[in-house]
Backbone as a chain_set.jsonl record, in Angstrom:
{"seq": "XXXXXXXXXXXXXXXXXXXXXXXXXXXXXXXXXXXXXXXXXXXXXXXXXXXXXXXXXXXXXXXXXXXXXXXXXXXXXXXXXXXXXXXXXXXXXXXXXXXXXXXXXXXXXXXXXXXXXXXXXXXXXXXXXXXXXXXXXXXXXXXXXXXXXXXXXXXXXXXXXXX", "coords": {"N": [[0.842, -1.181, 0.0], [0.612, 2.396, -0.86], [1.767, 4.932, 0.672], [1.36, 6.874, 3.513], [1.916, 10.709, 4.663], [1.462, 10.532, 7.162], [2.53, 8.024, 7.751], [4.914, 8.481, 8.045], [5.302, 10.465, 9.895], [5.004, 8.398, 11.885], [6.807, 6.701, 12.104], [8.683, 8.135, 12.637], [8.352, 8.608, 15.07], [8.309, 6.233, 15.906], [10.677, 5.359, 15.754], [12.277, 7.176, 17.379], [10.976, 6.931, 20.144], [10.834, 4.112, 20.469], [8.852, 3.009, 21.98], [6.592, 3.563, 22.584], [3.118, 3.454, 21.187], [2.353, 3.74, 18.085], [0.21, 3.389, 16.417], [-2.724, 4.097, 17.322], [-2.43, 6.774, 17.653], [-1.889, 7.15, 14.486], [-3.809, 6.783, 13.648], [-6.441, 8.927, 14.683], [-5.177, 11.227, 13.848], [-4.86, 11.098, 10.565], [-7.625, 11.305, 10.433], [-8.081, 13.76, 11.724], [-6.543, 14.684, 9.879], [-8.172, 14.384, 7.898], [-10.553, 15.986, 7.466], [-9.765, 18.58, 7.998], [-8.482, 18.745, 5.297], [-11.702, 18.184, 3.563], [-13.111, 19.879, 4.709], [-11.839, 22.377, 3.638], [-12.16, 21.853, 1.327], [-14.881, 21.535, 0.733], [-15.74, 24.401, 2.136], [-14.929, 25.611, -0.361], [-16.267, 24.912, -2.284], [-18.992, 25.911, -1.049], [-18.024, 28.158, -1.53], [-19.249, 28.818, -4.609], [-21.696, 29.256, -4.338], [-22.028, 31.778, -2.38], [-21.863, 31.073, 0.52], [-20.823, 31.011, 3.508], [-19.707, 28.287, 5.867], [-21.149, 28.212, 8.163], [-23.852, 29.53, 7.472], [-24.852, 27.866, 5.651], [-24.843, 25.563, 7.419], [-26.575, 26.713, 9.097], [-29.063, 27.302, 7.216], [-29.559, 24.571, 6.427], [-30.265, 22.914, 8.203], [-32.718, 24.308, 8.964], [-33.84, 23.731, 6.327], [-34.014, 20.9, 6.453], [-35.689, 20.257, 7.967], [-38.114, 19.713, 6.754], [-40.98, 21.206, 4.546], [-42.847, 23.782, 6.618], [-40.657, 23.87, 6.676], [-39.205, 25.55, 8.845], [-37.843, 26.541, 12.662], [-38.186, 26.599, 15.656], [-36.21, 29.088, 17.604], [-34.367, 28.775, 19.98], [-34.585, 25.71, 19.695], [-33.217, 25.909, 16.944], [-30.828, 26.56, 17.811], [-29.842, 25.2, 19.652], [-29.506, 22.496, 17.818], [-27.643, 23.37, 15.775], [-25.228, 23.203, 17.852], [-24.854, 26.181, 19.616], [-24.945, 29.354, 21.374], [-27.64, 30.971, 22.571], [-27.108, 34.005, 22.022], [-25.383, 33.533, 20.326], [-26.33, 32.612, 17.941], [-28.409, 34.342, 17.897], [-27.245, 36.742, 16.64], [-26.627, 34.752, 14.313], [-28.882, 34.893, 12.864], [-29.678, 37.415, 12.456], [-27.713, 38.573, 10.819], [-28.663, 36.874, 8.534], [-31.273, 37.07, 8.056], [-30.704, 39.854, 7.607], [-30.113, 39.403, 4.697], [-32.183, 38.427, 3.751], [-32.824, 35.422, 3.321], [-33.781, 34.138, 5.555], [-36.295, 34.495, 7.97], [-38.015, 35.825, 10.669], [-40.724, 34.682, 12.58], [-43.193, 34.946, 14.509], [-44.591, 32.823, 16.851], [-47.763, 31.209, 16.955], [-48.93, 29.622, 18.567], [-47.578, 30.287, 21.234], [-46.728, 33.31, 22.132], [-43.781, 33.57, 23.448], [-42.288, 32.286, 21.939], [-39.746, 32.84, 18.722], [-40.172, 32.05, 16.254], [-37.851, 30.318, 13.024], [-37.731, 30.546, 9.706], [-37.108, 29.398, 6.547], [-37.018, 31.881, 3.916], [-38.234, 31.951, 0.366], [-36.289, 32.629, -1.446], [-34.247, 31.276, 0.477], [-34.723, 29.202, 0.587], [-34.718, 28.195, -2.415], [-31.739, 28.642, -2.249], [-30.43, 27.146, -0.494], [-30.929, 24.772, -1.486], [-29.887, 24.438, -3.665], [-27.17, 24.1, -2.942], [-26.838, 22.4, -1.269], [-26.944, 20.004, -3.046], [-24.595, 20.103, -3.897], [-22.673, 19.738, -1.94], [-23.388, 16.982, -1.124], [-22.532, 15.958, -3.148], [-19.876, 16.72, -3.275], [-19.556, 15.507, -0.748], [-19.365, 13.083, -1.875], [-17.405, 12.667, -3.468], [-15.518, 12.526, -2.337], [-15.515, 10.391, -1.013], [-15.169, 8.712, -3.097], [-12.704, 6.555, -3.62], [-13.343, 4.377, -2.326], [-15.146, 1.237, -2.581], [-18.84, -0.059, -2.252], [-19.142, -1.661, 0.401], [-16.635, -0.995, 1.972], [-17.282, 1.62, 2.061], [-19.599, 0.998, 3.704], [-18.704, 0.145, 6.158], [-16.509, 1.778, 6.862], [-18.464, 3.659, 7.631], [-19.356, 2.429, 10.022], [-17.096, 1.833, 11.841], [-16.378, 4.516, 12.037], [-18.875, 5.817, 13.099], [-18.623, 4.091, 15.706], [-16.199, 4.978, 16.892], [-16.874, 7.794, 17.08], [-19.519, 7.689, 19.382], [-18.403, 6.297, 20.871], [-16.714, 8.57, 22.701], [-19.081, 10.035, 23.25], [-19.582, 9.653, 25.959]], "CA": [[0.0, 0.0, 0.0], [1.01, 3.48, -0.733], [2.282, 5.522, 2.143], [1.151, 9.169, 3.414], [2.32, 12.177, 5.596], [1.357, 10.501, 8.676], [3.04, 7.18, 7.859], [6.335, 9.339, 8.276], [5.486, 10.883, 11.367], [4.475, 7.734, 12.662], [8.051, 5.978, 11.413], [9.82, 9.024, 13.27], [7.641, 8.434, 16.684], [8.905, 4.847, 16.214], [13.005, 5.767, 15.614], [12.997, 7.9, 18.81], [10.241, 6.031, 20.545], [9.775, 2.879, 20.15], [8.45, 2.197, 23.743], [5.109, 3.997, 22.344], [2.467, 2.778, 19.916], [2.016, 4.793, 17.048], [-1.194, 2.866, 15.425], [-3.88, 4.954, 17.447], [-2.107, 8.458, 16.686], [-1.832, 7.245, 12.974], [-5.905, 7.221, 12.837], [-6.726, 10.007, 14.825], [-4.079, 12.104, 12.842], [-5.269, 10.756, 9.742], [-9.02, 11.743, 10.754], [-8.221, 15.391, 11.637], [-5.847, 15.574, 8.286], [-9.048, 14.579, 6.779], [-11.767, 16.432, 8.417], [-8.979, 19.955, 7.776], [-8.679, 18.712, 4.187], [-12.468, 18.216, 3.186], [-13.114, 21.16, 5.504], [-11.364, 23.263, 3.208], [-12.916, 21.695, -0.032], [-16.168, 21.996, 0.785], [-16.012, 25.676, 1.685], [-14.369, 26.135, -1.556], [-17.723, 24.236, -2.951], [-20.148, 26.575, -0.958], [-18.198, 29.912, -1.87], [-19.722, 29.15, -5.666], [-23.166, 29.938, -3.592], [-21.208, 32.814, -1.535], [-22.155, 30.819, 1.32], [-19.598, 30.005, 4.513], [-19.849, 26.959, 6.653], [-21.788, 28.608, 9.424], [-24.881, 29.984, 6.522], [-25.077, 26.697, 5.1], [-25.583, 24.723, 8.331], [-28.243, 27.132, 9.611], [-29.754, 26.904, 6.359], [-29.386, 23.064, 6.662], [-30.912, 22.586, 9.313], [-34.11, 24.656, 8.518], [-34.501, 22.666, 5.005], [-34.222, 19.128, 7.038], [-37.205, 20.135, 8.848], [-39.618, 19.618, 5.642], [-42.137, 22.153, 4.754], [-42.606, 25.583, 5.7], [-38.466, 24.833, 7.143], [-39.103, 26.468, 10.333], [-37.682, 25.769, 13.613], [-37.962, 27.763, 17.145], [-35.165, 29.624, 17.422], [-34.094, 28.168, 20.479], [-34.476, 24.697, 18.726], [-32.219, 25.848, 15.773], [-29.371, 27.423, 18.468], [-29.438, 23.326, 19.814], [-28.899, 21.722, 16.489], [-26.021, 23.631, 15.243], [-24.53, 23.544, 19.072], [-24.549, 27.535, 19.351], [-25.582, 29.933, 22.22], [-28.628, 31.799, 22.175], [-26.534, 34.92, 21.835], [-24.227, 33.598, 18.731], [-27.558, 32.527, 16.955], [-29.432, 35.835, 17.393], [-26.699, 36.832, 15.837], [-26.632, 34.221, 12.897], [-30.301, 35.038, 12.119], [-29.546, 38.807, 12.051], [-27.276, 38.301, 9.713], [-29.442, 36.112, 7.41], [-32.255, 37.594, 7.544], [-30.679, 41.078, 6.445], [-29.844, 39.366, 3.517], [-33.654, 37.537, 2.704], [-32.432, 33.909, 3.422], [-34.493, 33.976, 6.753], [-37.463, 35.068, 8.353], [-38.552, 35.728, 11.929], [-42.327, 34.429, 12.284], [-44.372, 34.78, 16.087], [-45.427, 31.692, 17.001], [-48.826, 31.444, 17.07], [-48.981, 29.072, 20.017], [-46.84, 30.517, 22.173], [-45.904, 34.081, 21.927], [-42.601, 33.681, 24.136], [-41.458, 31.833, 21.242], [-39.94, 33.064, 18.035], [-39.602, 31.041, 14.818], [-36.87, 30.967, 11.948], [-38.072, 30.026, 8.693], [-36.283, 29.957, 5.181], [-37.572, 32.755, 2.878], [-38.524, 31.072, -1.119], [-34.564, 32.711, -2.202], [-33.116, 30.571, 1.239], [-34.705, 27.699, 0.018], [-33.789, 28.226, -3.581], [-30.083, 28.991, -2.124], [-29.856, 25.525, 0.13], [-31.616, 22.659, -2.002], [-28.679, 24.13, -4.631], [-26.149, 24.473, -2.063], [-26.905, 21.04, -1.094], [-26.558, 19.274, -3.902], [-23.286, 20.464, -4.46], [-22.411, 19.573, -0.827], [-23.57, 15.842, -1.293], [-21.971, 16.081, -4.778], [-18.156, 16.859, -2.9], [-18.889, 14.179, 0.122], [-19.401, 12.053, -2.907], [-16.321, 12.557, -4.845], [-14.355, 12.395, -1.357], [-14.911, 8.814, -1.203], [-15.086, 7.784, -4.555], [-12.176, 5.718, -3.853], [-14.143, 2.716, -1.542], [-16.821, 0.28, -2.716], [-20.185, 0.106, -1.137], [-18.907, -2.089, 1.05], [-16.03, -0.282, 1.804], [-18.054, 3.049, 2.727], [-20.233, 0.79, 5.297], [-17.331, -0.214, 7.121], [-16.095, 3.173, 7.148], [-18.949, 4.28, 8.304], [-20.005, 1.932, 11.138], [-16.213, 2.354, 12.261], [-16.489, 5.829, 12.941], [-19.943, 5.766, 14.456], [-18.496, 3.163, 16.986], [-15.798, 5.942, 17.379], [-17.667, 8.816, 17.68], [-20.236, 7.216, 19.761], [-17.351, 5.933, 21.94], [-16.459, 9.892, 22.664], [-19.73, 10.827, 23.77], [-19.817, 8.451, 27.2]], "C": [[0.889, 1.247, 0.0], [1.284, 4.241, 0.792], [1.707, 7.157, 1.974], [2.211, 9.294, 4.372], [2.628, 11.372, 7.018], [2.125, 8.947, 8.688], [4.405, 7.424, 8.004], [6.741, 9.472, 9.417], [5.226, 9.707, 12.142], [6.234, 6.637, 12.744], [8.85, 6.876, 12.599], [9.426, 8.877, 14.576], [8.26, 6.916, 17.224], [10.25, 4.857, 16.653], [13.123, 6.663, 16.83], [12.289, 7.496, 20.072], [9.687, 5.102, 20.408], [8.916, 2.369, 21.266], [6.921, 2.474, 23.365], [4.458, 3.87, 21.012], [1.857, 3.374, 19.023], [0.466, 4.485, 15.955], [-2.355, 3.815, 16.167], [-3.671, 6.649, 16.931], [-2.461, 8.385, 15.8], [-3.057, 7.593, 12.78], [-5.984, 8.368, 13.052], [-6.034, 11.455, 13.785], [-4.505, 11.904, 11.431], [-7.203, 11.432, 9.764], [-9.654, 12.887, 10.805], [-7.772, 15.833, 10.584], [-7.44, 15.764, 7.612], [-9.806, 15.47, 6.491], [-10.964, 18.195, 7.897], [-9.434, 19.769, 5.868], [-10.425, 18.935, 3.647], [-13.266, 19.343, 3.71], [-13.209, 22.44, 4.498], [-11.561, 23.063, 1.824], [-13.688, 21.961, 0.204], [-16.124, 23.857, 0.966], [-15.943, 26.624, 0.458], [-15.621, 26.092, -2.385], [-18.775, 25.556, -2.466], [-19.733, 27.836, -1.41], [-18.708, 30.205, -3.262], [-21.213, 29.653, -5.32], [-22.93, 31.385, -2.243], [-22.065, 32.753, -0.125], [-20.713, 30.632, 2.351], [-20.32, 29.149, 4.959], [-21.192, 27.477, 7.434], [-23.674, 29.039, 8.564], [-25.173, 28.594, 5.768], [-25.65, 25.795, 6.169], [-26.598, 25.292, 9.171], [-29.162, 26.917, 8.561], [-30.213, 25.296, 5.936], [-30.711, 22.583, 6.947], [-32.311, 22.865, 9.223], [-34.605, 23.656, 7.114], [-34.702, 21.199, 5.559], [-35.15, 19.318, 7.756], [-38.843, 20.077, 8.107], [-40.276, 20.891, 5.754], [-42.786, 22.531, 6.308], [-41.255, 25.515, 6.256], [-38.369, 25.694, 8.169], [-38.935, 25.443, 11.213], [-37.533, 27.003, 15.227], [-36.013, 28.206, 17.467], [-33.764, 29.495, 18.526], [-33.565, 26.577, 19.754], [-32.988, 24.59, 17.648], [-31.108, 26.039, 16.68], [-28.817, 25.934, 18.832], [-29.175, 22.499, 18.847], [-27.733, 22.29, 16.349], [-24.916, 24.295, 16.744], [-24.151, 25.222, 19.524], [-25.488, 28.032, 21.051], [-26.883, 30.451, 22.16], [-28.233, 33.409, 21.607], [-25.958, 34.731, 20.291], [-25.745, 32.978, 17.663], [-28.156, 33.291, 16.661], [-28.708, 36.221, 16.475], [-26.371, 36.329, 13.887], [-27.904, 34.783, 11.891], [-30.382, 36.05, 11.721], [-29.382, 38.676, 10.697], [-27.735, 37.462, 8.485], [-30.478, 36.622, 7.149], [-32.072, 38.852, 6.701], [-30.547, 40.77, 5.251], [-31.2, 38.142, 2.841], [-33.201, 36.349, 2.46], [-33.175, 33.29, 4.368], [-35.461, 34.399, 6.969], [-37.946, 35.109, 9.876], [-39.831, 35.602, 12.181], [-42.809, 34.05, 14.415], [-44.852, 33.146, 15.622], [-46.888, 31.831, 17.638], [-49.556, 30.923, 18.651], [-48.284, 29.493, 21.127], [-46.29, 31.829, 21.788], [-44.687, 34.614, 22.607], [-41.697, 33.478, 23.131], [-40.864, 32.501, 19.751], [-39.309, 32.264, 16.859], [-39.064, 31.136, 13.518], [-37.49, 30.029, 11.283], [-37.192, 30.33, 7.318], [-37.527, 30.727, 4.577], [-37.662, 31.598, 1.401], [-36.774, 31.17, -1.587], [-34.099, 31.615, -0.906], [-33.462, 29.56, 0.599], [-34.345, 27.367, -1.495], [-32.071, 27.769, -3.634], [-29.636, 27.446, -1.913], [-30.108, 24.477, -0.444], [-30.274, 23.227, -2.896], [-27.825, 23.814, -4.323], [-25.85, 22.765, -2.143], [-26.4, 19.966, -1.58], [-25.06, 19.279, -4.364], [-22.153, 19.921, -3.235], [-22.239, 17.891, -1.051], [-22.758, 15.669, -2.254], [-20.272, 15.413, -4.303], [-18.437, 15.684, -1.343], [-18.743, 13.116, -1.057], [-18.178, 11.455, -3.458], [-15.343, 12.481, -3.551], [-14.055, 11.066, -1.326], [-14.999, 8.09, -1.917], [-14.35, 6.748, -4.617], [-12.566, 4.796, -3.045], [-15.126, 2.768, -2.51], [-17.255, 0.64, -1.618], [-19.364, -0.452, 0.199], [-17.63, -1.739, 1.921], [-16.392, 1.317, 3.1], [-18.733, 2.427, 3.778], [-19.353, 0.995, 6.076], [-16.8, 0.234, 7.67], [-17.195, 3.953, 8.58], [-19.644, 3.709, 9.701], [-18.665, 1.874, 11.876], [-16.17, 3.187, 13.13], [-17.45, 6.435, 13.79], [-19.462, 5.056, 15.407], [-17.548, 4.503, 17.417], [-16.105, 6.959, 18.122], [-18.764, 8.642, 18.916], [-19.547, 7.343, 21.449], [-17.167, 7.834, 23.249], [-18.179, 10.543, 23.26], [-20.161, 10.25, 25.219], [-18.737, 9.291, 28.419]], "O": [[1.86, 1.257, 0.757], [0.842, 3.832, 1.866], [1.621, 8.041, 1.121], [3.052, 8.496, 4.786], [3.612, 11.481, 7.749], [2.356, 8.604, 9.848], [5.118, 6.425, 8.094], [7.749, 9.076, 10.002], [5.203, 9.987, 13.341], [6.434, 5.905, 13.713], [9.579, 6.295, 13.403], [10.35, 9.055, 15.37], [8.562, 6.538, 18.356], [10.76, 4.441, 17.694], [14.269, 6.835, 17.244], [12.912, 7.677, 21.118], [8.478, 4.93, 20.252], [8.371, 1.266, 21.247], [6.057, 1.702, 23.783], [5.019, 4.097, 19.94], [0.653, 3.564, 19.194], [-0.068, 5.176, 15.088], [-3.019, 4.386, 15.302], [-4.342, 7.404, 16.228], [-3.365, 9.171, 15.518], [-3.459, 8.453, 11.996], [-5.748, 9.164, 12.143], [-6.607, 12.388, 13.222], [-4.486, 13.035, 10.945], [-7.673, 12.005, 8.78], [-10.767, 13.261, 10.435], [-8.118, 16.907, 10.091], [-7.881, 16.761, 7.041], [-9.868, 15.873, 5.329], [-11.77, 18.992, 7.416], [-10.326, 20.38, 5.278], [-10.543, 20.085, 3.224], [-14.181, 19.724, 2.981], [-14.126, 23.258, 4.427], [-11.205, 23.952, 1.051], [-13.72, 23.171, -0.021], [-16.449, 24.558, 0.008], [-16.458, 27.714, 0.211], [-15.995, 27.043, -3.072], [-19.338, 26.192, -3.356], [-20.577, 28.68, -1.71], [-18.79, 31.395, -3.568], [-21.798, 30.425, -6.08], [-23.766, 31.713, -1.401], [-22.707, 33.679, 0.37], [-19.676, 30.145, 1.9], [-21.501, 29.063, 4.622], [-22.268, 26.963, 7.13], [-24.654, 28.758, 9.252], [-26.25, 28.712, 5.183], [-26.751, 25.273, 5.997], [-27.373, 24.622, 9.854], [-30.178, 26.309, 8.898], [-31.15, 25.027, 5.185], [-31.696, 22.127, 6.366], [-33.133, 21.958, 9.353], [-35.644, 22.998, 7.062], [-35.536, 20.441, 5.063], [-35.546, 18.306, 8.333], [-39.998, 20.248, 8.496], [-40.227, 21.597, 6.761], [-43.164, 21.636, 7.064], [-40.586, 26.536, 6.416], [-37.459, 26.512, 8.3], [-39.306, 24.27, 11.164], [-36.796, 27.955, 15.484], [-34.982, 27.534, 17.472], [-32.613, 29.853, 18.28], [-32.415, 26.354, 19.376], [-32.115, 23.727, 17.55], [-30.119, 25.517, 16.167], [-27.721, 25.499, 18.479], [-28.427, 21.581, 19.183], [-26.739, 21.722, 16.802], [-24.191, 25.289, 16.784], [-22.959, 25.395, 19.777], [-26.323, 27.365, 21.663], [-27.258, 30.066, 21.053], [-29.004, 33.969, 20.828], [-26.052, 35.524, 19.355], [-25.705, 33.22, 16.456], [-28.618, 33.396, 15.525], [-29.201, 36.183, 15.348], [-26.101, 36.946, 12.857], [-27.919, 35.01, 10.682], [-31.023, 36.186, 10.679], [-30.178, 38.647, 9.758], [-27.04, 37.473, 7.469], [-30.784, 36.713, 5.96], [-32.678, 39.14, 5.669], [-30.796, 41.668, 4.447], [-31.163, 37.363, 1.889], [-33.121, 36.073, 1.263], [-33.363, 32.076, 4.281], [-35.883, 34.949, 5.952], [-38.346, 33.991, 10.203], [-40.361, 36.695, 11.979], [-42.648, 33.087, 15.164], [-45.249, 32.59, 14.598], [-47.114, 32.469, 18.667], [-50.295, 31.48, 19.464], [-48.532, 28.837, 22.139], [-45.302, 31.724, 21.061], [-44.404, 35.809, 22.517], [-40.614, 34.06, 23.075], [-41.915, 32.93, 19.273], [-38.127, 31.966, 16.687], [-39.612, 31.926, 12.75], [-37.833, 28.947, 11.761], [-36.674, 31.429, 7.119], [-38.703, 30.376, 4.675], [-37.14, 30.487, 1.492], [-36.099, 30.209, -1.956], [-33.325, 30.82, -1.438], [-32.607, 28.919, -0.011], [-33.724, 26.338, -1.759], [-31.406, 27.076, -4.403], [-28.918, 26.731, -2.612], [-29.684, 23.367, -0.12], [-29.391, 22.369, -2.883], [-27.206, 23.113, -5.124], [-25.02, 22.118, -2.782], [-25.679, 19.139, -1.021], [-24.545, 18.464, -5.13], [-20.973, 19.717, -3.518], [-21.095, 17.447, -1.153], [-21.973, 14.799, -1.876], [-19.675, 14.388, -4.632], [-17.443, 15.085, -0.931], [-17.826, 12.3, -0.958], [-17.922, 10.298, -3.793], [-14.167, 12.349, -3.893], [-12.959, 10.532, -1.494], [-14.955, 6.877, -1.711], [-14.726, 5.838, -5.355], [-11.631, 3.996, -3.092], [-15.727, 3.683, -3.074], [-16.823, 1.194, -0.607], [-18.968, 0.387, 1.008], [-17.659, -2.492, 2.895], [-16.014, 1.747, 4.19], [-18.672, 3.012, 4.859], [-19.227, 2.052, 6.694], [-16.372, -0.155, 8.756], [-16.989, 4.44, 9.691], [-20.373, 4.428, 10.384], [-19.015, 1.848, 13.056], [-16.029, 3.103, 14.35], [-17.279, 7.189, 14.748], [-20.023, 5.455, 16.428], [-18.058, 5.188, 18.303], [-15.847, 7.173, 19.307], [-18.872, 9.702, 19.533], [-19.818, 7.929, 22.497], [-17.558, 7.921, 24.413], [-18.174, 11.695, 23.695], [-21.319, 10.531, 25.529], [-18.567, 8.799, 29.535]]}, "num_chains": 1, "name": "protein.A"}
């Protein structure tokens, strides 16, 4: 098998330490290269929609909630892990630019609810596709079988990490 970056550093951890076991670094290290790398494709992907990261996953988030795409504004600050403070904020900023909408809840007027405007939802189903498009072409190189493997892997990982 071909060799990377981290099969180097992991060679040089060996030659001055061998007492310590370089196979769990190699993943993790390998995981964050990736995670930096596709990181930094994808934004490249959303700036053809002169979206960043942060406008894309609020917009996300509202389109995964099906028709009318609203979500209490609270609600939305808990999905994309955010304060109530750094969300007022996000919504400001989206709404000045007609991607958003602030809507009274009818049931509850404590509450207030973010909805995509017709242009957000225009913006994100395109966005989207282009999103899915570049996880796509990331792992082009596995089979199906391949990508499970991968991916029931890193759920056991991740999983692991939240205990």
């Amino acid at each position: 098998m071909k060799k990377d970056m981290i099969d180097d550093l992991q060679k040089d951890w060996s030659d001055q330490r061998p007492d310590l076991n370089t196979e769990s670094m190699g993943i993790v290290l390998r995981i964050q290269a990736l995670a930096k790398i596709l990181g930094e494709k994808t934004a490249q992907r959303l700036n053809e929609y002169d979206l960043q990261w942060w406008q894309y996953d609020v917009l996300s988030t509202l389109r995964r909630q099906g028709y009318p795409y609203r979500l209490a504004a609270t609600e939305l600050a808990d999905s994309v892990m955010l304060t109530s403070g750094a969300m007022t904020n996000r919504i400001d900023r989206l709404e000045e630019v007609g991607l958003i909408n602030r809507v009274a809840d009818a049931e509850d007027r404590r509450r207030v609810l973010v909805e995509l405007t017709r242009n957000g939802l225009k913006l994100i189903e395109d966005a989207a596709e282009t999103r899915f498009q570049s996880a796509a072409e990331a792992i082009a190189c596995l089979d199906d079988r391949q990508k499970s493997q991968l991916s029931d892997l890193l759920r056991t990982v991740l999983l692991a990490q939240e205990n």
